[in-house]
FIDRENTOR-852312 format. One record per atom (N, C-alpha, C): residue number from 1; atom name; z negated, y, x. Coordinates in steps of 0.1 Angstrom, whole numbers, plus 5000, padded with zeros to 4 digits. Each point is the difference from the previous one (the first is absolute). Layout:
// FIDRENTOR-852312
SITE    nr   atom      z      y      x
SITE   NUM     CA      Z      Y      X
...
//
This chain:
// FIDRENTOR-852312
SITE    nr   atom      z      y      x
SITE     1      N   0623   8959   1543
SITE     1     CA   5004   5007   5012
SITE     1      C   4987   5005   5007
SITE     2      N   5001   4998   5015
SITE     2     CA   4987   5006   5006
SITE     2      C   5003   5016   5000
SITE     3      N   4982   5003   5003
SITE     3     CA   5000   5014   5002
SITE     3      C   5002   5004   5019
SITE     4      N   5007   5011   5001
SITE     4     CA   5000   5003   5017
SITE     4      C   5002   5014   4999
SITE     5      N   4993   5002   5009
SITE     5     CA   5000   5016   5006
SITE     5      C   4999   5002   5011
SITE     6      N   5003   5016   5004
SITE     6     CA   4999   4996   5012
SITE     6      C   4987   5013   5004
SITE     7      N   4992   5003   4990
SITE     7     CA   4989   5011   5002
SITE     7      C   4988   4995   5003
SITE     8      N   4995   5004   5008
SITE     8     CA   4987   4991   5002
SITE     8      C   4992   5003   4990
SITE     9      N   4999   5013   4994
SITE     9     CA   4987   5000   4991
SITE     9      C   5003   4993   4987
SITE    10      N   5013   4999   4996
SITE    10     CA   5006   4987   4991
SITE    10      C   4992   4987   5002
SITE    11      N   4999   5000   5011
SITE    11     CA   4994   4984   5007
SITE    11      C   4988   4999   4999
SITE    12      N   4992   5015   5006
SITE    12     CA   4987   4997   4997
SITE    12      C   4992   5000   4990
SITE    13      N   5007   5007   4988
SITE    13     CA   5001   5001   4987
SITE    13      C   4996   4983   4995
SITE    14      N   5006   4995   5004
SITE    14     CA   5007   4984   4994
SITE    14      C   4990   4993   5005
SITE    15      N   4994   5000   5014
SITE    15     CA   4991   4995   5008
SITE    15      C   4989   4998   4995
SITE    16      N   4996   5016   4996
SITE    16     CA   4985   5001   4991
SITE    16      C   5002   4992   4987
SITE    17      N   5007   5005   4992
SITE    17     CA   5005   4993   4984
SITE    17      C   4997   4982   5004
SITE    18      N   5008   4992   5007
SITE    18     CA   4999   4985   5011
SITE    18      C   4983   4998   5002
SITE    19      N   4996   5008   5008
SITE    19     CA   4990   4997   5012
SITE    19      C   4987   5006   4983
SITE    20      N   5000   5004   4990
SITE    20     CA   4989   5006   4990
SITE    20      C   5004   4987   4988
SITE    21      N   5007   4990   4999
SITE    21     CA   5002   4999   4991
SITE    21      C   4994   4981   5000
SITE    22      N   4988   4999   4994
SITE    22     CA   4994   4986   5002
SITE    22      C   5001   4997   4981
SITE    23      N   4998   4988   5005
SITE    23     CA   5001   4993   4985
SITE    23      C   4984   4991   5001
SITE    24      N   4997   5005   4988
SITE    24     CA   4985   4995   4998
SITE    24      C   5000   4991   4988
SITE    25      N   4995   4987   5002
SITE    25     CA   4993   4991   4991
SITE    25      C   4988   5004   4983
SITE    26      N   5007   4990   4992
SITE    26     CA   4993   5006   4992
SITE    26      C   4984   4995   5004
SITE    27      N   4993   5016   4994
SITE    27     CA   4986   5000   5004
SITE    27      C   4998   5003   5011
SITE    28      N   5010   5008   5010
SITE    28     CA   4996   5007   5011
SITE    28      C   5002   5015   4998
SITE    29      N   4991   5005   5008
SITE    29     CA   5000   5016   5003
SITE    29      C   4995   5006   5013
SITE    30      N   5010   5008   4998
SITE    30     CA   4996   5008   5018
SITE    30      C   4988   5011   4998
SITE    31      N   4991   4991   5010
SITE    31     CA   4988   5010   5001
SITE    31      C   5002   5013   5013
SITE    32      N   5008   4988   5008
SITE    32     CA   5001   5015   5008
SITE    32      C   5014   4997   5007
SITE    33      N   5004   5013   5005
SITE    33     CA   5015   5000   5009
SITE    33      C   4998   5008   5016
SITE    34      N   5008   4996   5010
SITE    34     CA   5004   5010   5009
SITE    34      C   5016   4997   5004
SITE    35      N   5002   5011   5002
SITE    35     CA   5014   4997   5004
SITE    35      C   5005   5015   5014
SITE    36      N   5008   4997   5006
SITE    36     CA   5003   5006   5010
SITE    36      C   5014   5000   5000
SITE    37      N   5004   5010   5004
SITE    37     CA   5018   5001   5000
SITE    37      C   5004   5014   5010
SITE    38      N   5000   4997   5009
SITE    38     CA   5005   5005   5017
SITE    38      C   5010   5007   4991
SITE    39      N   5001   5014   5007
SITE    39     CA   5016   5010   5000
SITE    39      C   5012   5000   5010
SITE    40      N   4997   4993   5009
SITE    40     CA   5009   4999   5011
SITE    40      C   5003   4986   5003
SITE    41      N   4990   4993   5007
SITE    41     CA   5005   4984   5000
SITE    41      C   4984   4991   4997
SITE    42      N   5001   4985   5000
SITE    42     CA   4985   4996   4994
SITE    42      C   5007   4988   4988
SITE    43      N   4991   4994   5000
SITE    43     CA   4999   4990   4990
SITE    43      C   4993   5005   4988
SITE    44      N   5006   5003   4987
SITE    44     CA   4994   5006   4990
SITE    44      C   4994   4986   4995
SITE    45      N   4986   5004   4995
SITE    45     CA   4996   4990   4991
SITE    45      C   4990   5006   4989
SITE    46      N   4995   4986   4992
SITE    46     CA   4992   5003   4989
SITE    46      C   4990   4989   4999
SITE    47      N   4984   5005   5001
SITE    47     CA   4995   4986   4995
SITE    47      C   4996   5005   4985
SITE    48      N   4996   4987   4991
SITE    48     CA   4990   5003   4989
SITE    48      C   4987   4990   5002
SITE    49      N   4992   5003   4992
SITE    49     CA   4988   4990   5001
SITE    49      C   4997   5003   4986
SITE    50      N   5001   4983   4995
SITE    50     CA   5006   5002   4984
SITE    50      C   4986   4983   4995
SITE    51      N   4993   5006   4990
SITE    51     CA   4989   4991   4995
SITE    51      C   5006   4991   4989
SITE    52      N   5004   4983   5002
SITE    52     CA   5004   4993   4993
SITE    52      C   4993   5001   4989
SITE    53      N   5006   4992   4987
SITE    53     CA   4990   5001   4986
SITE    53      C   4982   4987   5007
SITE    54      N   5005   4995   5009
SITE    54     CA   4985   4986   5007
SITE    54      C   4991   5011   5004
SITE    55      N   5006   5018   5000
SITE    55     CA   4987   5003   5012
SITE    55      C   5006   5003   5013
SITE    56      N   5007   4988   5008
SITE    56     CA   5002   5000   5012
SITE    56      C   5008   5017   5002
SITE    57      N   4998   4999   5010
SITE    57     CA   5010   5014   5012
SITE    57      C   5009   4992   5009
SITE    58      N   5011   5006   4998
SITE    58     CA   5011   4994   5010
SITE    58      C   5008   5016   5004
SITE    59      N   5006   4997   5011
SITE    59     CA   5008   5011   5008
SITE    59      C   5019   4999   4994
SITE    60      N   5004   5006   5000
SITE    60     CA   5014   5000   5004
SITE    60      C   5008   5009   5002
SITE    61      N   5009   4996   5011
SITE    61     CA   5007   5010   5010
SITE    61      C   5014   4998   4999
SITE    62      N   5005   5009   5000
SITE    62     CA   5014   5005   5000
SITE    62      C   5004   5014   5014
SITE    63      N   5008   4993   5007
SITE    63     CA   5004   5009   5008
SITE    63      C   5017   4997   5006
SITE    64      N   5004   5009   5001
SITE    64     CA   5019   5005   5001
SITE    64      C   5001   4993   5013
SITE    65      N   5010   4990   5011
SITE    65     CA   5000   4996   5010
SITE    65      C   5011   5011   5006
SITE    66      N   4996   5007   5000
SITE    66     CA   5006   5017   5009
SITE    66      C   5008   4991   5010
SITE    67      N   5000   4995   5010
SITE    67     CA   5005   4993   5012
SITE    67      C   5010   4993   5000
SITE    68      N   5001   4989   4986
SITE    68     CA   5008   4995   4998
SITE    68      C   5014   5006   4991
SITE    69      N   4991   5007   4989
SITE    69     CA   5015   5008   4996
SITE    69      C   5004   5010   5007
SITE    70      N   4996   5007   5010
SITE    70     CA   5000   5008   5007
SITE    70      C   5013   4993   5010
SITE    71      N   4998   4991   5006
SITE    71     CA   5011   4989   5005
SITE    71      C   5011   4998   4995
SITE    72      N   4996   5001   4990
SITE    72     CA   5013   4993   4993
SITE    72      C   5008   5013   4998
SITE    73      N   4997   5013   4996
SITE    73     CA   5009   5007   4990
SITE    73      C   5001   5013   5020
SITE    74      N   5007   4993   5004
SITE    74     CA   5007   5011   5015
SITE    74      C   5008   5009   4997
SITE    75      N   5007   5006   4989
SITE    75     CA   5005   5010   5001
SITE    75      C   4995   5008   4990
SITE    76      N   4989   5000   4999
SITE    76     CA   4993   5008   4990
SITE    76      C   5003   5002   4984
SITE    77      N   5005   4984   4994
SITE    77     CA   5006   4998   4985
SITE    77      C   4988   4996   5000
SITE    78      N   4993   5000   4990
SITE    78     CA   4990   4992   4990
SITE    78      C   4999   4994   4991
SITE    79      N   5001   4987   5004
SITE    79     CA   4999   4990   4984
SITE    79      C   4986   4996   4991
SITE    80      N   4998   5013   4986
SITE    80     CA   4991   5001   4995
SITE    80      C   4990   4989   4994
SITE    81      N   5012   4987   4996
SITE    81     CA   4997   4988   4996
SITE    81      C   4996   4988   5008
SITE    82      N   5003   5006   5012
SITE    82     CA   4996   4989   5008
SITE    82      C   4989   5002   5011
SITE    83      N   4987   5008   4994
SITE    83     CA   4988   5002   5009
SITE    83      C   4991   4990   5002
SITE    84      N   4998   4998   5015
SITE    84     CA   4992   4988   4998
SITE    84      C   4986   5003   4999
SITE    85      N   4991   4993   4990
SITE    85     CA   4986   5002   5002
SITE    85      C   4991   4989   5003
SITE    86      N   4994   5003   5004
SITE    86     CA   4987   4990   5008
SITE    86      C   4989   5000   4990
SITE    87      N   4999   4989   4993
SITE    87     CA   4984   4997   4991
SITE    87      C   4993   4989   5001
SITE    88      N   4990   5002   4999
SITE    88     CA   4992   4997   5004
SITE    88      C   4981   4996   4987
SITE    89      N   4994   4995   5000
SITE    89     CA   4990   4998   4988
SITE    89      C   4989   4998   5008
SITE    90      N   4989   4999   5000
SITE    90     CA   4988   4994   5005
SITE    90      C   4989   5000   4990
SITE    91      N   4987   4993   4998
SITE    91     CA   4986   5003   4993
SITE    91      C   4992   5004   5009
SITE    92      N   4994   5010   4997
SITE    92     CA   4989   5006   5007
SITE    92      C   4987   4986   5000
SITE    93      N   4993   5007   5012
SITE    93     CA   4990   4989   5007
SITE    93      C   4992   5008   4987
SITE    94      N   4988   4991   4999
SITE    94     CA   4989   5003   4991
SITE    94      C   4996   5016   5006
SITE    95      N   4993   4998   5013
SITE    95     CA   4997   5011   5011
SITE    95      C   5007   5014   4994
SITE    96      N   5009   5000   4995
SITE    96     CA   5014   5010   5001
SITE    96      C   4995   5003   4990
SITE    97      N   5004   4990   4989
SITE    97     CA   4997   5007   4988
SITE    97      C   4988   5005   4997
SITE    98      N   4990   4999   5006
SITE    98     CA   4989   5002   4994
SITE    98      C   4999   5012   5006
SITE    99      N   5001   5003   5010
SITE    99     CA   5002   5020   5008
SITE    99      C   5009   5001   4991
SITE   100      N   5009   4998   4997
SITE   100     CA   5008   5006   4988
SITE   100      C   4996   5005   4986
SITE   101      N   4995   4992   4994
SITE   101     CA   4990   5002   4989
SITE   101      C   4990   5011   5003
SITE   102      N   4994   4995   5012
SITE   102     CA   4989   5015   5001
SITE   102      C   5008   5014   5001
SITE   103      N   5009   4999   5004
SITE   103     CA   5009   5018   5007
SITE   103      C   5002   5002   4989
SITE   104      N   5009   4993   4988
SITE   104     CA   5002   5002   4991
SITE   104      C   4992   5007   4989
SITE   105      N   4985   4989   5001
SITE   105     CA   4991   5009   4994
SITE   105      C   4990   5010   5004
SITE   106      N   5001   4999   5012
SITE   106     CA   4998   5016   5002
SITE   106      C   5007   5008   5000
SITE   107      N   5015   5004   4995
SITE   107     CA   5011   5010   4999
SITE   107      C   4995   5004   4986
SITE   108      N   4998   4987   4994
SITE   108     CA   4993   5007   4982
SITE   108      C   4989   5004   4995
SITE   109      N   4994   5000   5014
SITE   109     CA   4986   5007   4994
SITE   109      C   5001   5023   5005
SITE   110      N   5012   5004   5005
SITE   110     CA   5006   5008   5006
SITE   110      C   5008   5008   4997
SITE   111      N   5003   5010   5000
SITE   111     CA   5011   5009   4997
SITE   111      C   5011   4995   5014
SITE   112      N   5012   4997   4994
SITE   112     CA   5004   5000   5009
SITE   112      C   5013   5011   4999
SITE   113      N   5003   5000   5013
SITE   113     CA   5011   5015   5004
SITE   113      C   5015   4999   4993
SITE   114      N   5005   5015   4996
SITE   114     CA   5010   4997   4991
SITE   114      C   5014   4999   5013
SITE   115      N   4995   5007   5015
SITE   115     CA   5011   4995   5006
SITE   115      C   4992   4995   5016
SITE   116      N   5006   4993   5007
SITE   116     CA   4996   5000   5016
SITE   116      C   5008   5003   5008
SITE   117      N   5013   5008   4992
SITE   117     CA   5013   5007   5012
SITE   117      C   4992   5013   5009
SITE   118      N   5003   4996   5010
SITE   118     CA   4999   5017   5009
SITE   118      C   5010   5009   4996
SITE   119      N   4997   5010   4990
SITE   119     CA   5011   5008   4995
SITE   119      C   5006   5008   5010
SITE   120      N   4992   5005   5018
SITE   120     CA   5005   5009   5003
SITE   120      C   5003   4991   5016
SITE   121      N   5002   4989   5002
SITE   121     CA   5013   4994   5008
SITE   121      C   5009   5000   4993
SITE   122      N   5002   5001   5013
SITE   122     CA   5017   4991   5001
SITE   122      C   5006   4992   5009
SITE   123      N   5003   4990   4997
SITE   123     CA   5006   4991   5008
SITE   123      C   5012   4995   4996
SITE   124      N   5009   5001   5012
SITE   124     CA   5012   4994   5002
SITE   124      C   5007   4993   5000
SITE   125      N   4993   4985   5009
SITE   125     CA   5004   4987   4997
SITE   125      C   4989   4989   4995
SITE   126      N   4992   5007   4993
SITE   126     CA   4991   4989   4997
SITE   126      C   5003   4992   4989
SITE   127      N   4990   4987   4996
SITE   127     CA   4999   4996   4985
SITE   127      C   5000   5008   4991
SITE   128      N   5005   4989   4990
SITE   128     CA   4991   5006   4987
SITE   128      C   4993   4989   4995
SITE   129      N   4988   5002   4993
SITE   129     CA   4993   4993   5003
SITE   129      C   4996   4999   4982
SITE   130      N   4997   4993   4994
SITE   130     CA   4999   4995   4988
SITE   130      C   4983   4987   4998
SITE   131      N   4991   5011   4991
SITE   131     CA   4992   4987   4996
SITE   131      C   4999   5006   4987
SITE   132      N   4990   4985   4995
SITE   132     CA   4991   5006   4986
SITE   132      C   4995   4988   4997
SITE   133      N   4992   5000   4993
SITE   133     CA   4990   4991   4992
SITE   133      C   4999   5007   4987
SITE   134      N   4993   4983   4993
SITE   134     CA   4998   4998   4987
SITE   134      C   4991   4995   4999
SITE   135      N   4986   5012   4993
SITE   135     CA   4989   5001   4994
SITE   135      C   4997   4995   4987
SITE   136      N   4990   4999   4999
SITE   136     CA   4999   4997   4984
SITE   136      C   4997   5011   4992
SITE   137      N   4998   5009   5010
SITE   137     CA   4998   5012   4989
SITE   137      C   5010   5015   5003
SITE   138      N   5010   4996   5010
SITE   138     CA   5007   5005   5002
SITE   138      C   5011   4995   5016
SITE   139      N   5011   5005   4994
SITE   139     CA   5013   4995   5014
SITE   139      C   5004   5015   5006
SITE   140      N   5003   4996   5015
SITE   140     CA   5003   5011   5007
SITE   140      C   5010   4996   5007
SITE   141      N   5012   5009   5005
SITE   141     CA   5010   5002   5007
SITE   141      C   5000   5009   5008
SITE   142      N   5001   4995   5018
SITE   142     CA   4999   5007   5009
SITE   142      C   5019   5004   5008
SITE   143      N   5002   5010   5003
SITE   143     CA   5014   5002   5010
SITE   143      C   4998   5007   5009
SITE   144      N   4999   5000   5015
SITE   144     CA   5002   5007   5011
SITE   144      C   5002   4994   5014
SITE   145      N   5006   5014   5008
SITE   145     CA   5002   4996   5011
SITE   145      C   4992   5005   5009
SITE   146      N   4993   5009   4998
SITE   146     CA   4987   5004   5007
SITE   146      C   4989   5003   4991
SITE   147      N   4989   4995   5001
SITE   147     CA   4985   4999   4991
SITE   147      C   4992   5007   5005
SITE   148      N   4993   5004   4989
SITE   148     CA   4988   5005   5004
SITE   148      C   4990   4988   5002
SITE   149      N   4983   5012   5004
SITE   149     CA   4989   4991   5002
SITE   149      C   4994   4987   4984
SITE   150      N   5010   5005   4998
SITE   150     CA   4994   4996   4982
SITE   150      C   5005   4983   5003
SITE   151      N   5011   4996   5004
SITE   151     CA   5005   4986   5003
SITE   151      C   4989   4992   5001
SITE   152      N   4992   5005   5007
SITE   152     CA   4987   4992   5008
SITE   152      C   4992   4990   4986
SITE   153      N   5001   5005   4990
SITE   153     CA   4994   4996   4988
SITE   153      C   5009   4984   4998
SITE   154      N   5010   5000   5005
SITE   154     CA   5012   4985   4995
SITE   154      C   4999   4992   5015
SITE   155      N   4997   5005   5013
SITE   155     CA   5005   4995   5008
SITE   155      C   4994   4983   5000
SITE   156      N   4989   5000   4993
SITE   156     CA   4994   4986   5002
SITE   156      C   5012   4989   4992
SITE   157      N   5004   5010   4992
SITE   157     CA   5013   4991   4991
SITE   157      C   5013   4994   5003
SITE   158      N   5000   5016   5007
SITE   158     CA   5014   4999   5006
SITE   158      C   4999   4988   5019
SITE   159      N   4991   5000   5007
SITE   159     CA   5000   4995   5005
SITE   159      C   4998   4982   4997
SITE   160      N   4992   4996   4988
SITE   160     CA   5002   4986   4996
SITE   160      C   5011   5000   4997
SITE   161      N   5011   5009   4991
SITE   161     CA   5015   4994   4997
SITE   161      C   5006   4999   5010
SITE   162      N   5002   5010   5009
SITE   162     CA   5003   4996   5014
SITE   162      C   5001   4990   5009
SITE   163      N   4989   4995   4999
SITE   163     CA   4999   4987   5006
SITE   163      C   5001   4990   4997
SITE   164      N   5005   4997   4989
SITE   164     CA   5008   4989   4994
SITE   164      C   5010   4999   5007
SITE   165      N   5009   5011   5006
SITE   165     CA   5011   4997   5006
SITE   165      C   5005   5009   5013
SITE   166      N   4985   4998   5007
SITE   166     CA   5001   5010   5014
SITE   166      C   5011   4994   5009
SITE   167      N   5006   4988   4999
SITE   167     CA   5007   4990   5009
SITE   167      C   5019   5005   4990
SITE   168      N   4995   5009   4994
SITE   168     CA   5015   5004   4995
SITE   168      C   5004   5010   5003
SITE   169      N   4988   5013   5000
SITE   169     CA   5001   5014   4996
SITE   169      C   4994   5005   5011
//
């Protein structure tokens, strides 16, 4: 029996759980993640950037087709089992990885911050915004919708994951 509701945060609940949920090869691991998920309307997505057991770096993306289920369900029922997602895989250019590797190791030569939320916004319809990476000497998990100056320390990161799939997001 499918699941339906007719609550949105039911839906977006389901969205995230869909749009976070990658299946990895054995001998892969996620070195790093971003992910975005709009409060009001937006294409939620997720990339990882996940180091095969060869070495290599490869990208992969997961994002909800908002537009299309959004089409489909006109009287505001939601069919929880039938979300479409859009994925997606790529290998990073040598170029990529190799800025990668360096951000990386320069995050571990560093203290890095236990948060980058701006505790004293607030925003109303923004993202929420999701990263982290995986050190060898330590993993971090980031959540906000407004940051502080402290971000600046990932942007080099976050902007390569990004661009794996600027033609989506």
């Amino acid at each position: 029996m499918e699941r339906i509701s007719n609550d949105i945060q039911v839906l977006m609940n389901a969205v995230e759980l869909k749009v976070e949920n990658f299946e990895l090869k054995s001998g892969e691991k996620i070195i790093a993640y971003l992910s975005e998920f709009p409060t009001i309307s937006g294409f939620p997505y997720k990339i990882i950037l996940v180091e095969a057991s060869d070495g290599n770096i490869h990208s992969k993306f997961r994002q909800w087709d908002t537009s299309y289920n959004i089409s489909q369900w006109t009287h505001g029922i939601y069919n929880l089992d039938r979300l479409k997602i859009i994925i997606d895989e790529k290998i990073l250019s040598i170029a990529d990885q190799t800025i990668l590797k360096n951000e990386l190791s320069k995050l571990t030569q560093i203290k890095l911050p236990e948060s980058i939320r701006d505790e004293k916004a607030m925003i109303l319809d923004g993202s929420k915004w999701k990263f982290g990476i995986s050190l060898a000497n330590k993993n971090v998990d980031y959540v906000w919708t407004a940051s502080t100056e402290k971000i600046n320390l990932f942007v080099p990161i976050i902007e390569l994951i990004r661009k794996q799939y600027l033609d989506r997001i």
